[in-house]
NUZADO-75919 format. One record per residue (C-alpha): x, y, z negated. Coordinates in steps of 0.2 Angstrom, whole numbers. Example, Ala and Ser with C-alpha at 12.3 -4.5 7.8 and 13.67 -1.06 7.14 Angstrom:
# NUZADO-75919
px / py / pz
62 / -22 / -39
68 / -5 / -36
END
This chain:
# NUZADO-75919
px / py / pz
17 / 361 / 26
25 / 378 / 24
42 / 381 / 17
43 / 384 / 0
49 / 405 / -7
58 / 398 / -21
69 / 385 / -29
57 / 379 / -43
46 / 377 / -28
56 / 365 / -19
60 / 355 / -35
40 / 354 / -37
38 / 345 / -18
51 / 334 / -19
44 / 328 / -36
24 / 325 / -28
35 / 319 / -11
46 / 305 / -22
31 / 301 / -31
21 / 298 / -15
36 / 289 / -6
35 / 278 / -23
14 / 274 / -21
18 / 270 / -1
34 / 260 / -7
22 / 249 / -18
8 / 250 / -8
18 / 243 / 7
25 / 228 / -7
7 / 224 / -10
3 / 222 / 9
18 / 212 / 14
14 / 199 / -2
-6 / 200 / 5
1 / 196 / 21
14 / 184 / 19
-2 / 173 / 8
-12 / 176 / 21
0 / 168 / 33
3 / 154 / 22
-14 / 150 / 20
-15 / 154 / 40
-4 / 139 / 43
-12 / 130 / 28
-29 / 129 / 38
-20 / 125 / 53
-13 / 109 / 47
-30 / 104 / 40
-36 / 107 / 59
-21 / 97 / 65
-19 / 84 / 56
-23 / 64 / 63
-18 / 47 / 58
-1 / 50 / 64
5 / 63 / 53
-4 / 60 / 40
-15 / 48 / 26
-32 / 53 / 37
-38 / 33 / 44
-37 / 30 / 60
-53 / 29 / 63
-53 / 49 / 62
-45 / 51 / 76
-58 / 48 / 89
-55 / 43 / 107
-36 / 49 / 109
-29 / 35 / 94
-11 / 32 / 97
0 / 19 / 92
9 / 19 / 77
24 / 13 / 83
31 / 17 / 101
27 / 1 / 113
43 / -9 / 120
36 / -12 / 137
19 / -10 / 144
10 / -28 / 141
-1 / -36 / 155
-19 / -38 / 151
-26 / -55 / 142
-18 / -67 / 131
2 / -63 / 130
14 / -78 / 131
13 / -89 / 115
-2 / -83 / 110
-12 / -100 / 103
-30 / -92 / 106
-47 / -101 / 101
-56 / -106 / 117
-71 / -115 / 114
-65 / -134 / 117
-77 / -150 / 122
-79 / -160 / 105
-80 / -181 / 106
-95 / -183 / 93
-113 / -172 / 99
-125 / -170 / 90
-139 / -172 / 103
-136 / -177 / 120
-149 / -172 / 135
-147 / -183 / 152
-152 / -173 / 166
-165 / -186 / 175
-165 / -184 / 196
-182 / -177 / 200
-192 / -175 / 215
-191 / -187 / 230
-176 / -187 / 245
-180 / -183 / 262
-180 / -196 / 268
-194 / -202 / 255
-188 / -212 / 241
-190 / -210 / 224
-174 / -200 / 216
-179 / -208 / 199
-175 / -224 / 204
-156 / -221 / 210
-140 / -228 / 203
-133 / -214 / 194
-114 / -209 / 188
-110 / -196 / 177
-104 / -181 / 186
-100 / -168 / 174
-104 / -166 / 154
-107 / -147 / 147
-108 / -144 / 130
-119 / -128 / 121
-114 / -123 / 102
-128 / -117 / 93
-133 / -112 / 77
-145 / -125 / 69
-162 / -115 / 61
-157 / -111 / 44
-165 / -119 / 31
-165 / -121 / 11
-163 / -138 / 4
-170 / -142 / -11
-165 / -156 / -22
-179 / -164 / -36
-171 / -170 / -50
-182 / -181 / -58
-181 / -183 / -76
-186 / -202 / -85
-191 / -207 / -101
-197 / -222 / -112
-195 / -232 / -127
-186 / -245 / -135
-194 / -260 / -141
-185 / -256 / -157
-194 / -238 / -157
-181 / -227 / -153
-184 / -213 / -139
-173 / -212 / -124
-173 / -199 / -109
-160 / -197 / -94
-151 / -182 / -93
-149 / -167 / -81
-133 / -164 / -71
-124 / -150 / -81
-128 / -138 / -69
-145 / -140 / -68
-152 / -127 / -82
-170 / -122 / -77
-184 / -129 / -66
-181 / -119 / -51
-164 / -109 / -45
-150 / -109 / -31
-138 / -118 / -31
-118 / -116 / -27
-121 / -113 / -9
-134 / -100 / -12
-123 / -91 / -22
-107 / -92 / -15
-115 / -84 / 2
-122 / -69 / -9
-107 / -66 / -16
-97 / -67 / -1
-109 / -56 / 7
-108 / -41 / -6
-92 / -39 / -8
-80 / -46 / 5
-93 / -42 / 18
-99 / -27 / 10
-116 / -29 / 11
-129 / -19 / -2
-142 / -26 / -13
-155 / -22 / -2
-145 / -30 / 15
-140 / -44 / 7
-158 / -48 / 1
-166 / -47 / 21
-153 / -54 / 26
-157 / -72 / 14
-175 / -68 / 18
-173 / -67 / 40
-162 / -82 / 37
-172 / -94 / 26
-188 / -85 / 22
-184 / -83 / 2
-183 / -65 / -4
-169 / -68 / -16
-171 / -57 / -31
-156 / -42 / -33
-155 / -47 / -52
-152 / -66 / -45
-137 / -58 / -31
-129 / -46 / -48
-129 / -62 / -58
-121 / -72 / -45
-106 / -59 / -47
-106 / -62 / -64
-104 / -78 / -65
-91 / -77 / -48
-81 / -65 / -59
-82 / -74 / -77
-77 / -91 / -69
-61 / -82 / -61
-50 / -74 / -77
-41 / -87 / -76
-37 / -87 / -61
-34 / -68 / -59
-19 / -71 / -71
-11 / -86 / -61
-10 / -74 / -48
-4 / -58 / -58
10 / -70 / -62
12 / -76 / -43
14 / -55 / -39
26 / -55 / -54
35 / -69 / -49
38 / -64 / -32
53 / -57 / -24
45 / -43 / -14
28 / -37 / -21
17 / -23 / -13
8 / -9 / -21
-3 / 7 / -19
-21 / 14 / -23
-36 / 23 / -19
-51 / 31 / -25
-64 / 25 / -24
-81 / 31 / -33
-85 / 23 / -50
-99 / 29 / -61
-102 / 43 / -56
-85 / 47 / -56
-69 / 47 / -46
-59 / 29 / -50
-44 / 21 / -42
-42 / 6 / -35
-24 / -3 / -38
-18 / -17 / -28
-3 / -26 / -32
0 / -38 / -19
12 / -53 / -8
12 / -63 / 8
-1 / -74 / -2
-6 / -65 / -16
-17 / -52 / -21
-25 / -42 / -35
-34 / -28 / -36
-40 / -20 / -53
-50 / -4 / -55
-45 / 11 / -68
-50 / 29 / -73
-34 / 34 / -68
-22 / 32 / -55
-1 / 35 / -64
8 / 27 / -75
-6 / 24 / -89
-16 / 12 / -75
0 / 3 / -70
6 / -1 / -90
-12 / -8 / -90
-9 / -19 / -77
6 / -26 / -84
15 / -31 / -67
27 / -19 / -64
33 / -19 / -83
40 / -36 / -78
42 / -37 / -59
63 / -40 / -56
61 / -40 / -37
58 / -27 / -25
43 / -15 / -27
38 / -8 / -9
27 / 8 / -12
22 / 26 / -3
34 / 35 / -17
22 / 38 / -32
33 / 50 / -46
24 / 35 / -56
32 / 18 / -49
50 / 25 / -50
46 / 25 / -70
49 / 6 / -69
67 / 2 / -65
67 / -16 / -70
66 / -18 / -51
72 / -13 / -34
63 / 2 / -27
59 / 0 / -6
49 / 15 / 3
36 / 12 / 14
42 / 21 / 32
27 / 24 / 39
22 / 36 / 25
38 / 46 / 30
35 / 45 / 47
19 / 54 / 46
27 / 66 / 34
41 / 69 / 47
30 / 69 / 61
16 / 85 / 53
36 / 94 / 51
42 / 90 / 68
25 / 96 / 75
28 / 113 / 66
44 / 116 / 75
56 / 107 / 62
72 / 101 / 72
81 / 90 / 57
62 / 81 / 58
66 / 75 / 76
82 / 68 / 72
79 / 57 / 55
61 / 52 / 64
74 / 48 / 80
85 / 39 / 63
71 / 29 / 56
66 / 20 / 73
84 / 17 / 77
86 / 7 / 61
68 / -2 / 65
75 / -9 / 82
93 / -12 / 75
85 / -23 / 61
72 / -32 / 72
55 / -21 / 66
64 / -23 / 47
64 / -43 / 48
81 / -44 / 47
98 / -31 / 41
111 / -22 / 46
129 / -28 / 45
142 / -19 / 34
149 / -6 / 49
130 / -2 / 56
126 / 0 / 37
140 / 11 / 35
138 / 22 / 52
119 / 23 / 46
123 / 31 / 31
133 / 44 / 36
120 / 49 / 48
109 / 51 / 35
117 / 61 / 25
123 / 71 / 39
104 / 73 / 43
102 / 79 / 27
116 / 92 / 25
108 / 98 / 42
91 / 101 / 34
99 / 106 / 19
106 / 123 / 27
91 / 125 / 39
74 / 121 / 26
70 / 137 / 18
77 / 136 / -1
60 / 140 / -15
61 / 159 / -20
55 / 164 / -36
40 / 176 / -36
44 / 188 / -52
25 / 189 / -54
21 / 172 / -54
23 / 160 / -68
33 / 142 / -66
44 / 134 / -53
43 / 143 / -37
33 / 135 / -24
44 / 124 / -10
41 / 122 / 7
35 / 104 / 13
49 / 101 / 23
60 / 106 / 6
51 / 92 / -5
52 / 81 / 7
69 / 83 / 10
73 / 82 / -8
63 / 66 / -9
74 / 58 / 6
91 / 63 / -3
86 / 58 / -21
80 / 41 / -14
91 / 38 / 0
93 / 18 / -4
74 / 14 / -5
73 / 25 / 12
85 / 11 / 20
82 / -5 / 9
72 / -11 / 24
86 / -9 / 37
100 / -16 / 23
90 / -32 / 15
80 / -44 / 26
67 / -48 / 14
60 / -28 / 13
49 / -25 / 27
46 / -7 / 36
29 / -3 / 29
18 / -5 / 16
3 / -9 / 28
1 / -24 / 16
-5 / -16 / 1
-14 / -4 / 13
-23 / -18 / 20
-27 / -25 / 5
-41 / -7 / -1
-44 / -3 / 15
-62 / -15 / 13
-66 / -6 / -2
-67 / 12 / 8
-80 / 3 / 19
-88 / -3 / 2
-91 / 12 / -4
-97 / 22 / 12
-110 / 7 / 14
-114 / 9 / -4
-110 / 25 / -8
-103 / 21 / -24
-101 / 8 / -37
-115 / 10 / -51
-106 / 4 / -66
-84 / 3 / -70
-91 / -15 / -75
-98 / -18 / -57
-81 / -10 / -49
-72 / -23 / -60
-80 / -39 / -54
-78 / -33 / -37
-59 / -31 / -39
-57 / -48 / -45
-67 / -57 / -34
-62 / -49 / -18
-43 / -52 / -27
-49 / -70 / -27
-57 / -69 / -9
-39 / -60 / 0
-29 / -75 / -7
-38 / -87 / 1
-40 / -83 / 16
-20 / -78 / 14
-18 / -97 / 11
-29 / -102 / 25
-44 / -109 / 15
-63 / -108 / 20
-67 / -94 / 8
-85 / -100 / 6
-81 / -118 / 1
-68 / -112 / -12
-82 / -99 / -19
-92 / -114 / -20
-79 / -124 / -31
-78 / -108 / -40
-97 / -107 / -46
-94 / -127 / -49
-80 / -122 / -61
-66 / -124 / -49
-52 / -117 / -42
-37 / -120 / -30
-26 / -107 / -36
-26 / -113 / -52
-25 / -131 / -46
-10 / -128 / -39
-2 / -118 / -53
-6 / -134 / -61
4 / -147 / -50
END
C-alpha cells in the first residue's frame, strides 16, 4: 500500500483499516463461539463413545466382555462354593417313585448261574426326571331326577365349573407365570403348551387368563401399597418402557418383602400423586435424586450411591481431581459402615462431614462457574461436574444417610432390580400393545416379586389366586 499525499487521505485509511479491524474482530468472535460448540460437542460425542456400566445408567449387559465389578473386591476368592455358602446339591430322597433291581446276568467262570446268587445291596443311585407332561381332565358329571311328589331336582356344578370344556387353575397359572414373570410372548407361550402337552392353547384363552390374574388381585395390590407405605425404608425409581404406541413409565415402589409396580404416561410428580405412596410414606425414601421425590418431605430423603458413583466416576475419567477424592470418600464411608449395614458413631460422623464439605469447597474453587452467553436466552449452561456438585452440596445429608442410620442401605439396587424384568419384556415383545395390557402386567408381576420375596412357590400362590385366594391378603387379615 502506498503512503498517502495528504492528511484527508490518511483519515480516509484509517477509517476502511478500523472498519476492517472491526469485521476480523467479529469475524474472529464468531469462530472462537463455532469452535468452542464444536469442542463441546467434540467431547459430547466422546462421552457417548466412552461411556459403560460404570459410569453411567447403560446396563451391564452393554459392556461386553471387559464387565467390571461394581464395587472394588476385598480379597481375591478361591473358586467354588465360599465358606457358609448353604448350596443345593441334588440329595438321595427316602420315598422313590420307581425302583429298578439290577438282576446279575450271565454265568461265572466257573459255570454257575449268576441268577441264582445270594445277593446284598451294594450301592443305590438315584435319577430325577421330568415325568412326560400330560393334561388331566376332570368329568363332572351332572344328575337329575324326580321326586315322587313331582318336584324336579338336579345336582350342581362346582362354582368354578362354568362351560363344558376349559382349563383349569393350573393351566392358567402356568400361562400367566410364563408371559409375564418369564416374559414369554403370545406366540412362545402357545408352543410352549402345545410341545408340552399337545393342546394349542388359544392366545385369547392366555390374554383372559391375565385378566382374570389381574382382577382377582386389586385387592391385594392395596395390602401391599400399604406394606410399602407402612415401611420404614421404602425403595423407588422408573423406567420406560413402550406402551401403545408410545413411550410410558414403569414406577416401582418397593421393600425387603414388598413390591408394586404401576404403569403411567408420565414419569414426575403427576405419576407419583397418582400412586398415592409417597404422599403418606413417614420413613425413609431411597431414590436416584429425581427433582420430583424431593417434592415430598413427609419423609426422610436417602440417595442411592451407586448412581453418584457413576456420575463421579465419567468426571474422574475426564480428568476431574475433586472426583477422585469424594469417590475415594464414598468407599471409605461404605467399609467404615460395614457395605451401609450398619453407622457411624458421633466422632467418625463428624470427621466425615468435614471432609465432605471440604471436598466440596475444593470442587467449588476448581469446577468452572456457568457463563452467561449474551446471545442466548435462559440460565447459562453448567458444566456436569458443576450440577453435580451442586446436587452433592444441596443434599449433603441424603448423600450420607447410609453411613449415619443403619437402616439406609448404600444403593438402590432394590428398586432397580425390581424393572429391570420389564426391559427384557419389552425387547422380547417389543412393546406393550395396549396402557390396559401394561397395567395387568404391573400388578401381576407386583404380585409375583412378593412372593417369591416371602419365599412361596409362585405357581401354587397364582393357583390360589385364580381360585380366589391369596396370602398376602391372608395375612393382612390375621
Amino acid at each position: 500500500m502506498q503512503l498517502p499525499d495528504n492528511i484527508s487521505d490518511c483519515h480516509t485509511v484509517i477509517q476502511v483499516l478500523s472498519k476492517k479491524i472491526e469485521l476480523f474482530e467479529a469475524r474472529i468472535l464468531e469462530q472462537n463461539e463455532i469452535i468452542q460448540s464444536q469442542q463441546e460437542k467434540i467431547l459430547e460425542l466422546e462421552d457417548r463413545l466412552n461411556k459403560n456400566s460404570s459410569n453411567s445408567n447403560k446396563p451391564p449387559s452393554s459392556d461386553g466382555y471387559q464387565k467390571k465389578p461394581a464395587f472394588p473386591r476385598k480379597k481375591p476368592k478361591i473358586q467354588g462354593g465360599q465358606p457358609g455358602h448353604t448350596g443345593k446339591t441334588l440329595e438321595m430322597v427316602g420315598l422313590v417313585d420307581h425302583s429298578i433291581v439290577l438282576a446279575i446276568e450271565g454265568d461265572c467262570t466257573c459255570g454257575r448261574d449268576l441268577s441264582k446268587l445270594s445277593t446284598s445291596v451294594k450301592e443305590v443311585r438315584q435319577v430325577f426326571e421330568i415325568p412326560q407332561p400330560e393334561l388331566e381332565v376332570t368329568e363332572y358329571v351332572q344328575l337329575e331326577g324326580d321326586c315322587k311328589c313331582g318336584k324336579h331336582h338336579q345336582s350342581c356344578f362346582p362354582s368354578e365349573v362354568q362351560a363344558s370344556t376349559q382349563y383349569g387353575t393350573g393351566v392358567r397359572a402356568l400361562t400367566t407365570l410364563l408371559s409375564n414373570d418369564y416374559n414369554l410372548s403370545v406366540n412362545k407361550t402357545q408352543s410352549l403348551f402345545a410341545d408340552l402337552f399337545g393342546y394349542a392353547i388359544n392366545e385369547a384363552t392366555i390374554q383372559k387368563n391375565n385378566e382374570r390374574c389381574y382382577d382377582n388381585l386389586a385387592e391385594t395390590e392395596q395390602v401391599i401399597k400399604q406394606a410399602v407405605i407402612d415401611s420404614p425404608v421404602s425403595h423407588y425409581d422408573e423406567t420406560g418402557l413402550r406402551t401403545a404406541g408410545k413411550l410410558h413409565w414403569l414406577h416401582v415402589a418397593c421393600t425387603t418383602l414388598f413390591t408394586f409396580l404401576y404403569i403411567h404416561p408420565k414419569r414426575g410428580k403427576e405419576a407419583m400423586n397418582e400412586a398415592e405412596i409417597l404422599t403418606q410414606v413417614k420413613g425413609w425414601i431411597v431414590h436416584d435424586c429425581l427433582p420430583s421425590y424431593f417434592d415430598y418431605d413427609s419423609g426422610k430423603h436417602a440417595l442411592c450411591g451407586a448412581h453418584l458413583i457413576r456420575e463421579l466416576t465419567a468426571l474422574q475419567e475426564r480428568g476431574s481431581p475433586w472426583a477422585s477424592l469424594f469417590i475415594d470418600l464414598l468407599f471409605a464411608l461404605y467399609e467404615l459402615s460395614d457395605e451401609g449395614k450398619s453407622q457411624l458413631d458421633d466422632q467418625a460422623r463428624q470427621k466425615a462431614e468435614q471432609l465432605y464439605e471440604h471436598i466440596c469447597q475444593y470442587a467449588d474453587q476448581i469446577e468452572p462457574k456457568p457463563i452467561k452467553n449474551p446471545r442466548k436466552r435462559g440460565r447459562p449452561k453448567a458444566t456436569k461436574g458443576r450440577n453435580l456438585l451442586n446436587r452433592l452440596t444441596k443434599h449433603k445429608q441424603a448423600v450420607l444417610a447410609f453411613a449415619f442410620y443403619q437402616e439406609v442401605p448404600f444403593t438402590n439396587n432394590l428398586a432397580e432390580r425390581a424393572i429391570r424384568p420389564a426391559k427384557v419384556k419389552q425387547k422380547v415383545s417389543g412393546c406393550l400393545r395396549t396402557f390396559k395390557g401394561a397395567q395387568r402386567y404391573a400388578r401381576i408381576c407386583s404380585f409375583i416379586q412378593t412372593a417369591r420375596k416371602h419365599n412361596c412357590n409362585v405357581f401354587n400362590e397364582l393357583k390360589n389366586v385364580f381360585e380366589g385366594k391369596s396370602f398376602i391378603v391372608e395375612n393382612e387379615a390375621t
